[in-house]
PAZAPA-4460 file (N, C-alpha, C; in steps of 0.05 Angstrom, whole numbers, plus 32768, in hexadecimal, padded with zeros to 4 digits):
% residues 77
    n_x    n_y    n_z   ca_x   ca_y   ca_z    c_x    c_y    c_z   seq   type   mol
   846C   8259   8866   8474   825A   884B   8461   824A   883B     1      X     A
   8453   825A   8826   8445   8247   881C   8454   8230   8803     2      X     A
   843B   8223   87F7   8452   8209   87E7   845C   8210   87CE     3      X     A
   8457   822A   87C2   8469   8231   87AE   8484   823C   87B6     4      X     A
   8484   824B   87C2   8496   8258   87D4   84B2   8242   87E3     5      X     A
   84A0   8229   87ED   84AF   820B   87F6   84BF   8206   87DF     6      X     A
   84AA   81FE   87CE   84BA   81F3   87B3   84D7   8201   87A7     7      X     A
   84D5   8222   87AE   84E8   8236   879C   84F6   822C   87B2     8      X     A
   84FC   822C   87CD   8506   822B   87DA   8520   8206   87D2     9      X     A
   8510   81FC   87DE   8516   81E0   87D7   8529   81D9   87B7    10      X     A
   851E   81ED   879F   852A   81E1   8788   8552   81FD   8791    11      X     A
   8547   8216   879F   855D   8228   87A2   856E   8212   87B0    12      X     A
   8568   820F   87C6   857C   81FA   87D7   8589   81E6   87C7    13      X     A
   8577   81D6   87B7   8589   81BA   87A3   8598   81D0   8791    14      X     A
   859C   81E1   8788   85AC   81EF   8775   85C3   81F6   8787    15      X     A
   85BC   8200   879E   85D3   8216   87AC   85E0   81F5   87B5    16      X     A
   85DC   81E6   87C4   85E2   81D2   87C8   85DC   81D5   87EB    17      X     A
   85CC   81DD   87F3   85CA   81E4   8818   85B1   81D9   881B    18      X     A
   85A7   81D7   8834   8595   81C1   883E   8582   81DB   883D    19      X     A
   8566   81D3   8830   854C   81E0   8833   8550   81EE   884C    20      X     A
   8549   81E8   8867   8547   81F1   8877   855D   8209   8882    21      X     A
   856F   8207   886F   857A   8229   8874   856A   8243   8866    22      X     A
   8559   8238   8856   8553   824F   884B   8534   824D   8852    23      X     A
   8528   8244   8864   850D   8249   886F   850D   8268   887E    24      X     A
   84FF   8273   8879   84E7   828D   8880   84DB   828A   888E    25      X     A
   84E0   8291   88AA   84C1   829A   88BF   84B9   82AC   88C6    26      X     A
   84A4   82AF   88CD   8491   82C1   88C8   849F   82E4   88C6    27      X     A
   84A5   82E3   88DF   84B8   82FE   88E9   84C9   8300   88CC    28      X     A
   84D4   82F2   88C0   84E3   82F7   88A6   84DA   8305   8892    29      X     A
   84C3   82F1   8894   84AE   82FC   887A   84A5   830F   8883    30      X     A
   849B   8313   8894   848F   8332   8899   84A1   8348   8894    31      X     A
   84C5   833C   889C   84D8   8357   8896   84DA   8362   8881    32      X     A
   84DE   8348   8876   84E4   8348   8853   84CE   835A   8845    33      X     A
   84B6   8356   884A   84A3   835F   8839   849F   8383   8840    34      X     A
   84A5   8380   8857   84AB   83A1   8861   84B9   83AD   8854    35      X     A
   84D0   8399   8850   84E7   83A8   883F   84E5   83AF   8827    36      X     A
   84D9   83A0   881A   84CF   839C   8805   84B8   83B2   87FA    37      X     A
   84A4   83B9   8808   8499   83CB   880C   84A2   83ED   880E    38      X     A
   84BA   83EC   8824   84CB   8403   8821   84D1   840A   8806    39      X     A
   84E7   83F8   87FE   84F2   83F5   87E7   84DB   8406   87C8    40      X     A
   84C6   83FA   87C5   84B5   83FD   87B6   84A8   8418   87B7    41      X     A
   849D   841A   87CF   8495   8439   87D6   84A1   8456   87D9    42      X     A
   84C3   8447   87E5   84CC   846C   87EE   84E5   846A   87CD    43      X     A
   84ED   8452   87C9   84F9   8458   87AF   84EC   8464   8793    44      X     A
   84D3   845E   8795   84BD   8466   8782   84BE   8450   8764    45      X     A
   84CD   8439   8773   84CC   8427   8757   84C8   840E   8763    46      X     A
   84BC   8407   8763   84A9   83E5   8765   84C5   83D3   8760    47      X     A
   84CD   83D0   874C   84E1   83B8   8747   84F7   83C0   875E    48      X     A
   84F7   83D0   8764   8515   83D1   877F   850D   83C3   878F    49      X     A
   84F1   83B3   8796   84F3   83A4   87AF   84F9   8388   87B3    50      X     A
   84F9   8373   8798   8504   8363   8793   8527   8369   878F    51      X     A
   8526   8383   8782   8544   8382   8783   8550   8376   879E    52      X     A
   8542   8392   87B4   8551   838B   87CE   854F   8377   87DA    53      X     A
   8542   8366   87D7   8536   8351   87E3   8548   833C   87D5    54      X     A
   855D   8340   87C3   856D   832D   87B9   858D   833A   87C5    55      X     A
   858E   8352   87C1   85A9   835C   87CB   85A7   834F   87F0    56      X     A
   8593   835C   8803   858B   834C   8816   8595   832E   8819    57      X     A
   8595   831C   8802   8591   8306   880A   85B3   8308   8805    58      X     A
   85B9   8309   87ED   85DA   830B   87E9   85E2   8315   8806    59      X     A
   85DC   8330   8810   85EE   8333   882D   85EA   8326   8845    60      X     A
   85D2   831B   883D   85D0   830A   8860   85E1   82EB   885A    61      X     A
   85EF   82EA   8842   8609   82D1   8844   861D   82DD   8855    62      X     A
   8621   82FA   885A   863B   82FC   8872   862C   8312   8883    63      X     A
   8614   8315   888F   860F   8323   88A0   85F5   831B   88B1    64      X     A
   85E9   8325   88C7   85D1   831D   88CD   85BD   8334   88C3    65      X     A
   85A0   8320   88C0   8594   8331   88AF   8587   8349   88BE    66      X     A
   8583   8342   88D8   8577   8357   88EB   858B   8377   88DF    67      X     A
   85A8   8370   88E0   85B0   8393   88D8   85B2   83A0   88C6    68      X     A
   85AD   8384   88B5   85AB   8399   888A   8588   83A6   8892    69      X     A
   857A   838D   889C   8564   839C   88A2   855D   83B6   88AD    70      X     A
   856F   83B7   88B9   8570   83D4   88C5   857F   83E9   88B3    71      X     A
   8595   83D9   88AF   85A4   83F3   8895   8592   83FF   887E    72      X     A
   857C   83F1   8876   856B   83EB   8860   8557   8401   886E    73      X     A
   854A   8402   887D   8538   8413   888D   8542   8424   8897    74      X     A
   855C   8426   889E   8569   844E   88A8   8572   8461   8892    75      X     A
   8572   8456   887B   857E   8463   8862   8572   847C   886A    76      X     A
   857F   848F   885A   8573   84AC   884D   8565   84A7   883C    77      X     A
***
C-alpha cells in the first residue's frame, strides 16, 4: 500500500473508530479489487461503476467474506 493510500486508510479508521490494521490491503486484495474494478468499467460500459462497486463491495464485506461477493461480482450475466 503506498503512503497516500496509508494515510486514507489511517484518517478512515480514526473516523470509523477501528484499528488501521483492519482495513490493510494485501496484495491478492488489491489485485481483486482492481479486477473488479476493471470488470465493472469495461463490461458495464461506464467507468464510474467501478468505484461504485468497489464501495458497495466494501459495505458487504461488513457481513460477508470477500472471496464470495467476489465471485458473485464475476458470475453475473
Amino acid at each position: 500500500m503506498d503512503a497516500w493510500l496509508q494515510q486514507a486508510r489511517d484518517a478512515l479508521a480514526d473516523v470509523a473508530g477501528v484499528d488501521a490494521a483492519r482495513l490493510d490491503l494485501d496484495d491478492e486484495t488489491v489485485r481483486e479489487l482492481l479486477d473488479l474494478a476493471r470488470i465493472a468499467a469495461h463490461d458495464s460500459s461506464e467507468r464510474t461503476n467501478a468505484p461504485l462497486l468497489c464501495f458497495l463491495l466494501g459495505r458487504a464485506s461488513a457481513s460477508a467474506d470477500l472471496a464470495p461477493l467476489l465471485d458473485a461480482v464475476r458470475t453475473m450475466p
